[in-house]
C-alpha positions as CSV (number, residue, x, y, z in Angstrom):
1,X,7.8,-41.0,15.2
2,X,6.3,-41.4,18.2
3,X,2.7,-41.1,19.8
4,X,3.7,-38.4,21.8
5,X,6.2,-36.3,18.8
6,X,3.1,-36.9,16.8
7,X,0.3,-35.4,19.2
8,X,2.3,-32.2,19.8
9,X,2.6,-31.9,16.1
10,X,-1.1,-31.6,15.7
11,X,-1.8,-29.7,18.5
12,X,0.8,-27.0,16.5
13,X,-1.0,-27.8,13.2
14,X,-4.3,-26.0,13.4
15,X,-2.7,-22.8,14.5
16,X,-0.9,-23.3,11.2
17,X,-3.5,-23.5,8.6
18,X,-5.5,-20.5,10.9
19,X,-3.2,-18.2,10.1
20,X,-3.1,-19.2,6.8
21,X,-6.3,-18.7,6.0
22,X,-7.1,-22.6,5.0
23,X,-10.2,-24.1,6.4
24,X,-9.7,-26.6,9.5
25,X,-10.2,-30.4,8.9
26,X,-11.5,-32.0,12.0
27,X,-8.8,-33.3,14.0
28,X,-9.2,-36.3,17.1
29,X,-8.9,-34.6,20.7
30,X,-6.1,-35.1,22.3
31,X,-7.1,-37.7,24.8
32,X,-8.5,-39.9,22.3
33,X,-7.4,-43.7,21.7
34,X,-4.5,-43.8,19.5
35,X,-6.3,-47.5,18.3
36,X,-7.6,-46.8,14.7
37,X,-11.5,-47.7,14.0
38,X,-12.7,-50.6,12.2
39,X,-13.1,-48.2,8.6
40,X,-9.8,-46.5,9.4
41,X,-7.7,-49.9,9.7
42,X,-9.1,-51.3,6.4
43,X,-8.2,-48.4,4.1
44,X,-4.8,-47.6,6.2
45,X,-1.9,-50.0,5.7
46,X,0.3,-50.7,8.4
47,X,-1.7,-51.7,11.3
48,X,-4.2,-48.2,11.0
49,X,-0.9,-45.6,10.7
50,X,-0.5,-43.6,7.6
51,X,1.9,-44.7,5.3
52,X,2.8,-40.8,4.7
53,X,3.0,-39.3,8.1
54,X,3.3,-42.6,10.3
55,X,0.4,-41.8,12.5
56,X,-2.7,-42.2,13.7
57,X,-5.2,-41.2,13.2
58,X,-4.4,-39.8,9.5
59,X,-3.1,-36.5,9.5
60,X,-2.4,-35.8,6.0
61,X,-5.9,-35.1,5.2
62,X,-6.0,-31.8,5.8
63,X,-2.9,-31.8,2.8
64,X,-4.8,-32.3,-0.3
65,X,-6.6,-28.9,0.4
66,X,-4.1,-27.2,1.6
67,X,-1.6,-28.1,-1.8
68,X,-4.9,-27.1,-3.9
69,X,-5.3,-23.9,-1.9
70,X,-1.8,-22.7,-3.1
71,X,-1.6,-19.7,-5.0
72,X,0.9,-20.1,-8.2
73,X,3.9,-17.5,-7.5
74,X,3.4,-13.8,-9.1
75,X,-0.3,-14.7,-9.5
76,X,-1.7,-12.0,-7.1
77,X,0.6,-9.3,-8.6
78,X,-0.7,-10.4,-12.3
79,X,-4.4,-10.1,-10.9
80,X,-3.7,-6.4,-9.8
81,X,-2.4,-5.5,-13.1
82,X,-5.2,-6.5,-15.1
83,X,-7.4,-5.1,-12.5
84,X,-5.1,-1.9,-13.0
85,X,-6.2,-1.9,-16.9
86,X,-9.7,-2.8,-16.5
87,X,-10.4,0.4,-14.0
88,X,-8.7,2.8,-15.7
89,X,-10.8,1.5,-19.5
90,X,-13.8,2.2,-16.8
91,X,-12.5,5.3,-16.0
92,X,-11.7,6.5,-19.4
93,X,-15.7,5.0,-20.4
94,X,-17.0,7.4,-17.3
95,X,-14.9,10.5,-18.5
96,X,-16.7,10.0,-21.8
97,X,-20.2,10.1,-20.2
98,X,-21.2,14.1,-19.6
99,X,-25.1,14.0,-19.7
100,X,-24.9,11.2,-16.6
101,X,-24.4,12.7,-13.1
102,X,-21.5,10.6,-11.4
103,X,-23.8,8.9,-9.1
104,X,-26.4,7.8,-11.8
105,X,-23.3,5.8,-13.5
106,X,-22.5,4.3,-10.0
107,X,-26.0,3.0,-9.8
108,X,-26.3,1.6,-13.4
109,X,-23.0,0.3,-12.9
110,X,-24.4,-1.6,-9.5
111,X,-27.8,-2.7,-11.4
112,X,-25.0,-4.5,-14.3
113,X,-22.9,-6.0,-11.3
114,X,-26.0,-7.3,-9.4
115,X,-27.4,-9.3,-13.0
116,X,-24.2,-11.0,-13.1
117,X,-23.0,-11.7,-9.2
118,X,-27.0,-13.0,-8.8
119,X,-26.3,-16.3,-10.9
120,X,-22.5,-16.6,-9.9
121,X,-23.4,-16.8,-6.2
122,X,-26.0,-19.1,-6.9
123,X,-23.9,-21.3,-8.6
124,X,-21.3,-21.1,-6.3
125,X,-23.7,-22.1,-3.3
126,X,-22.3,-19.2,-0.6
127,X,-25.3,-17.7,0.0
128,X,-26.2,-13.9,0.2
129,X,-25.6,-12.9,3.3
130,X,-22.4,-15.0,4.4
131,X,-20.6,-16.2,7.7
132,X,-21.8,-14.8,10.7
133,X,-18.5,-13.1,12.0
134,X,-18.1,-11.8,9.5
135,X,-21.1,-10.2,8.2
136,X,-20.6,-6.9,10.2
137,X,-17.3,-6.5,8.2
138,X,-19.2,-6.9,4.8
139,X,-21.9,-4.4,5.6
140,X,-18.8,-1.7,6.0
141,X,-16.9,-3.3,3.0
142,X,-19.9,-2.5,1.2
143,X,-21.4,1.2,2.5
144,X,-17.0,2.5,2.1
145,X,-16.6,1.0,-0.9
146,X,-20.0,2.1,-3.1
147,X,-19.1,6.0,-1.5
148,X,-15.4,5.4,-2.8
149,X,-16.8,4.2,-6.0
150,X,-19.4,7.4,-6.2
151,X,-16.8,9.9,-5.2
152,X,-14.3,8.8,-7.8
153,X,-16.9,9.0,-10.5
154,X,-17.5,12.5,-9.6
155,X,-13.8,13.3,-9.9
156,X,-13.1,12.1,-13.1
157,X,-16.2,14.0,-14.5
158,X,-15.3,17.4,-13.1
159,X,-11.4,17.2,-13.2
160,X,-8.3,15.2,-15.7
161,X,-8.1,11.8,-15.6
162,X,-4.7,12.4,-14.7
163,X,-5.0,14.2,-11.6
164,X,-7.9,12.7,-9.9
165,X,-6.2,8.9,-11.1
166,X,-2.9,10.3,-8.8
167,X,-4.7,11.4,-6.2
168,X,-6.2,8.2,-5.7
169,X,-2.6,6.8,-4.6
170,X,-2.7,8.4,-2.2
171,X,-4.5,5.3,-0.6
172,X,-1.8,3.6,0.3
173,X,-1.0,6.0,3.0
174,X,-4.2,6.4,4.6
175,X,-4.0,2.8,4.6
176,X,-1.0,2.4,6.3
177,X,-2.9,4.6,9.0
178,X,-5.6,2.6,9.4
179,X,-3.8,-0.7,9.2
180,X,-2.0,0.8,12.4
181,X,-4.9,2.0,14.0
182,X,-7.3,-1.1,13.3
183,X,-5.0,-3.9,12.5
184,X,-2.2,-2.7,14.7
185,X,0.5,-2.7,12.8
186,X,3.5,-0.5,13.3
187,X,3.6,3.5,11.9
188,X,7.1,4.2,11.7
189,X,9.0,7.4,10.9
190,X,9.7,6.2,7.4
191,X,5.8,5.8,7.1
192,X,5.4,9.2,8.3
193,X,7.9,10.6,5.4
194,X,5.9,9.0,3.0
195,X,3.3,10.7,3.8
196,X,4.5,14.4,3.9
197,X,5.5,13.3,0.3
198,X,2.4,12.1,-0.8
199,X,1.0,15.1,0.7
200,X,3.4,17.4,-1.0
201,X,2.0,15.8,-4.7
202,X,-0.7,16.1,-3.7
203,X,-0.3,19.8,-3.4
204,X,1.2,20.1,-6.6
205,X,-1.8,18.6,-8.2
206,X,-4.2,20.9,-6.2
207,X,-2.3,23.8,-6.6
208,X,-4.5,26.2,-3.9
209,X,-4.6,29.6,-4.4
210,X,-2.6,31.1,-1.4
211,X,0.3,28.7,-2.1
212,X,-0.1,29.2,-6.4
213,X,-1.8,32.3,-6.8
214,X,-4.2,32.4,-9.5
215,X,-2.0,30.0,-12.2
216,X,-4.7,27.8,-13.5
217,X,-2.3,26.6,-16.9
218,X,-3.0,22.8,-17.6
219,X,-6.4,22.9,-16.3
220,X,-9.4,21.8,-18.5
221,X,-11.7,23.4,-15.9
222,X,-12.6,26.5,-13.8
223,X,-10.3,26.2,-10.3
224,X,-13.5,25.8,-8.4
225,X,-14.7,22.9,-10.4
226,X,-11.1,21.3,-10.2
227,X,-11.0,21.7,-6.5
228,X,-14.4,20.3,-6.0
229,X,-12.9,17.2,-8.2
230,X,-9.7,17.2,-6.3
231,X,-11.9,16.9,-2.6
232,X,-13.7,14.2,-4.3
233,X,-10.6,12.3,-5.3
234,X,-9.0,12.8,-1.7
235,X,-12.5,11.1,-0.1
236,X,-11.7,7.9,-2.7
237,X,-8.6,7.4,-1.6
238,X,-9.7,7.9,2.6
239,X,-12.8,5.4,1.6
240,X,-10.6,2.7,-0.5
241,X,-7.6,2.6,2.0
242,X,-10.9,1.8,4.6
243,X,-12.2,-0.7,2.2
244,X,-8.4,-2.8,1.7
245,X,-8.2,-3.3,5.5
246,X,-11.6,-4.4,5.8
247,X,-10.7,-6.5,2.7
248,X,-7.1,-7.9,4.6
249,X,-9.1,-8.3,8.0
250,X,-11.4,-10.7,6.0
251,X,-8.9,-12.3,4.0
252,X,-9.8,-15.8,2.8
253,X,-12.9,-16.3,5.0
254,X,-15.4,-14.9,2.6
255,X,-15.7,-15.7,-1.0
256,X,-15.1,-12.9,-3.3
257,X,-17.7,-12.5,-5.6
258,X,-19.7,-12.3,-1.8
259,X,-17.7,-9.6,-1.0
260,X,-19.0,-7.9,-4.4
261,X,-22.4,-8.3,-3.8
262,X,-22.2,-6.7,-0.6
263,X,-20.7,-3.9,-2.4
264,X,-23.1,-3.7,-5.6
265,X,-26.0,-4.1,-3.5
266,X,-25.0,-1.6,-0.7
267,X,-23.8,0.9,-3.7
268,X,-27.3,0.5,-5.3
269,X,-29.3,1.5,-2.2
270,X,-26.9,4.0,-1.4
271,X,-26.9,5.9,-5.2
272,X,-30.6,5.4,-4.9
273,X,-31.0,7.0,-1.9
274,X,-28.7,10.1,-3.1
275,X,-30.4,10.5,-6.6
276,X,-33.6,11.0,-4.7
277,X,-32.3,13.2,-2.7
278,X,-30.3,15.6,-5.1
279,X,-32.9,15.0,-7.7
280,X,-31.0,14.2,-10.4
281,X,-32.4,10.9,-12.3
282,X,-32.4,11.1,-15.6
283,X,-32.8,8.6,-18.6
284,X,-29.2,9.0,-21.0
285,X,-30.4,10.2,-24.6
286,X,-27.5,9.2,-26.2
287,X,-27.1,5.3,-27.5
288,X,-23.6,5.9,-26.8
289,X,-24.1,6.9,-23.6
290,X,-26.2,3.9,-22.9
291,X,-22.9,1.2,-24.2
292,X,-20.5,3.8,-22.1
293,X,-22.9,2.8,-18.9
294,X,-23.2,-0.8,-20.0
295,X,-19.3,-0.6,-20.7
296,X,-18.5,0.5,-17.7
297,X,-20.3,-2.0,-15.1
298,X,-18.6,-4.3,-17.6
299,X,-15.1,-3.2,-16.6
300,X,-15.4,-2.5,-13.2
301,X,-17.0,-5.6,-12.3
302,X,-13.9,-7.6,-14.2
303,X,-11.3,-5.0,-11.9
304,X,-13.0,-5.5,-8.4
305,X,-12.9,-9.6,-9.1
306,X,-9.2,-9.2,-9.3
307,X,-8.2,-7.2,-7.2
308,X,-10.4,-8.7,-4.7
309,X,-8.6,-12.1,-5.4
310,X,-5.0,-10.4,-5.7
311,X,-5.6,-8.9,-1.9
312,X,-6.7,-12.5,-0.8
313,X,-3.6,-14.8,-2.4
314,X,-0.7,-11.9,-2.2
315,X,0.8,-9.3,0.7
316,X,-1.0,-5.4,0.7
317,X,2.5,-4.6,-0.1
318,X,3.0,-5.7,-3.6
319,X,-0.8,-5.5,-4.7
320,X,-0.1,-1.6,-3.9
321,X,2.9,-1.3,-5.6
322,X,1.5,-3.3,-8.7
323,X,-1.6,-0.9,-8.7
324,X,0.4,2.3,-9.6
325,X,-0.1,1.1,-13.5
326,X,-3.2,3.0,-12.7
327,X,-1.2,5.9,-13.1
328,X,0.4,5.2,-16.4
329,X,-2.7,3.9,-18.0
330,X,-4.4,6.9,-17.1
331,X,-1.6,9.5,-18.7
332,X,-1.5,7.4,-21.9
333,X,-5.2,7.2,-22.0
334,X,-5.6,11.0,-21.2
335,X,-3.1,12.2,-24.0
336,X,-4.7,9.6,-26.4
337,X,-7.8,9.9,-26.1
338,X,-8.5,13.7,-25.1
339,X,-4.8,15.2,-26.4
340,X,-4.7,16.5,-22.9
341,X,-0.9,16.5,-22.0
342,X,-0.7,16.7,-18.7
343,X,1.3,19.8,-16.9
344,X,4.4,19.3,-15.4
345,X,2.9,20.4,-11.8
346,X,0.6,17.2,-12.7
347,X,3.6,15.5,-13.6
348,X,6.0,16.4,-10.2
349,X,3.0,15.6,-8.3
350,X,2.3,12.3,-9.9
351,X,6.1,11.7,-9.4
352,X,5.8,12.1,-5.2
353,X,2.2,10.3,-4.8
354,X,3.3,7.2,-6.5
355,X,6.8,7.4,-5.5
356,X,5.9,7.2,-1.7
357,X,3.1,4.6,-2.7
358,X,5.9,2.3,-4.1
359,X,8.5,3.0,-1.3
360,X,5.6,2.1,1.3
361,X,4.4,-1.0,-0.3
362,X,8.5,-2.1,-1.1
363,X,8.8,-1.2,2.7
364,X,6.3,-3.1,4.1
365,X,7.0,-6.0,1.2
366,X,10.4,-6.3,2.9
367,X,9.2,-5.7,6.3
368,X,6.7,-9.3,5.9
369,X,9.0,-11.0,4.3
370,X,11.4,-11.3,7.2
């Protein structure tokens, strides 16, 4: 290989491990001396050319961290699914808690995440307030994240697991809008059908009143209660699919457990900040109660570092279609835990949101691995 083959191959190299997300190594500029130093020459064999790639200086340094870097194969996709489990025990822990209003939980379930991200960052050595490019992007991942995180507690307390779990997945669409509007990335016609599906279960689940009439059946609530729920569930899924492009457009630039403090600590001021307002602070009574809230931070901390990880080593493709075992742990957990079966409007509906979930993130899947 010659001096020339081998300078255009590094010139092409750093563009490589950019879009990769790998850290650059510092490379020599292109008009330096292809003569080796002094240092170089004595730990190089072959006249100051590396044995591996044959030139000089070394370019194989950058290797070593870029074979360490590489994710092992289904590794993201196992991440999501025991992210999958760990959310939905949290959600089943915050359906159990009825004294708590759905933003206390969210800001006892911050105070928990905040005791244990303190001593992880520290040990880590990344700092708390991270690079500085990317800092405005952790300030939104945090504020959209923390409200998606409040609204979703206030739907499971006021409607079925069942239905407000569903209508989260309805995420994937509104993220395919946002990826196209912020990320630029194509909005096709079959992305477009997907959505009218998704919206269509989502009707079914919602059932209003000038489409249904008064049928209520299946309902553990008054219809005004469940729609108030079902709104709630709606702004998750709007807040999340925000929160996974912010999370794509960081990728492996920030650490993850950096990413969670933004959130916990962003979620803490922002529950604060609504308890005072709405008034509603109050100490639970129950020891129960108390393990359900401890329980919970518990739970959700464990899903947010995996799925935070899955989204940084794996395509937004399969980590959404992984994620619909939200949906099955929630009906098992529903009919086992509170012998609620749930209605076969819940069941149609559930059918179309996580059908068009799957057949957007197989689409896409496909689409990025061309």
């Amino acid at each position: 290989m010659g001096p020339q083959e081998s300078a255009q191959e590094r010139a092409g190299e750093p563009a490589e491990l950019l879009e990769s997300g790998l850290q650059l190594t510092d490379h020599a500029p292109s008009n330096a001396s292809e003569e080796p130093t002094d240092a170089e020459a004595a730990g190089a064999p072959g006249g100051g050319r590396c044995w591996l790639c044959r030139s000089s200086p070394c370019c194989s340094r950058a290797e070593p961290e870029t074979k360490k870097k590489a994710p092992c194969p289904g590794l993201g996709l196992f991440y999501t699914l025991l992210s999958a489990f760990l959310f939905s025990v949290a959600s089943l822990f915050v359906k159990k808690v009825q004294d708590v209003h759905a933003v206390e939980i969210s800001a006892f379930r911050c105070v928990f995440q905040v005791l244990v991200i303190i001593p992880c960052l520290i040990y880590r050595k990344t700092g708390f307030i991270g690079p500085k490019g990317q800092r405005i992007f952790l300030i939104l991942r945090g504020v959209f994240g923390s409200t998606a995180m409040i609204l979703i507690y206030y739907a499971f307390q006021t409607t079925s697991l069942a239905d407000a779990t569903v209508i989260t997945f309805s995420c994937p669409v509104f993220t395919s809008l946002f990826a196209w509007i912020f990320l630029k990335e194509k909005y096709s016609l079959w992305d477009a059908f997907f959505t009218l599906f998704t919206i269509t279960g989502v009707i079914l689940i919602v059932r209003p009143p000038f489409l249904f009439g008064s049928d209520t059946s299946g309902m553990e609530e008054s219809y005004s209660v469940h729609l108030k729920g079902m709104i709630a569930a709606i702004g998750h899924a709007v807040f999340a699919a925000v929160t996974l492009v912010i999370l794509r457009k960081m990728g492996k630039s920030v650490d993850y457990f950096l990413s969670i403090w933004y959130y916990v600590i962003l979620g803490l001021t922002e529950s604060i900040i609504v308890l005072f307002i709405i008034g509603e602070w109050s100490v639970p009574y129950c020891g129960l109660d108390r393990l359900f809230l401890i329980l919970i931070g518990f739970f959700g901390l464990g899903g947010q570092i995996f799925i935070t990880k899955a989204l940084q080593i794996e395509n937004a493709g399969p980590v959404a279609l992984m994620k619909t075992m939200d949906v099955v742990f929630a009906f098992i957990f529903q009919i086992i835990f509170f012998n609620d079966i749930p209605s076969w409007w819940t069941v149609g509906g559930a059918f179309c949101v996580v059908a068009s979930s799957a057949g957007a993130a197989i689409r896409r899947w496909f689409q990025s691995s061309k």
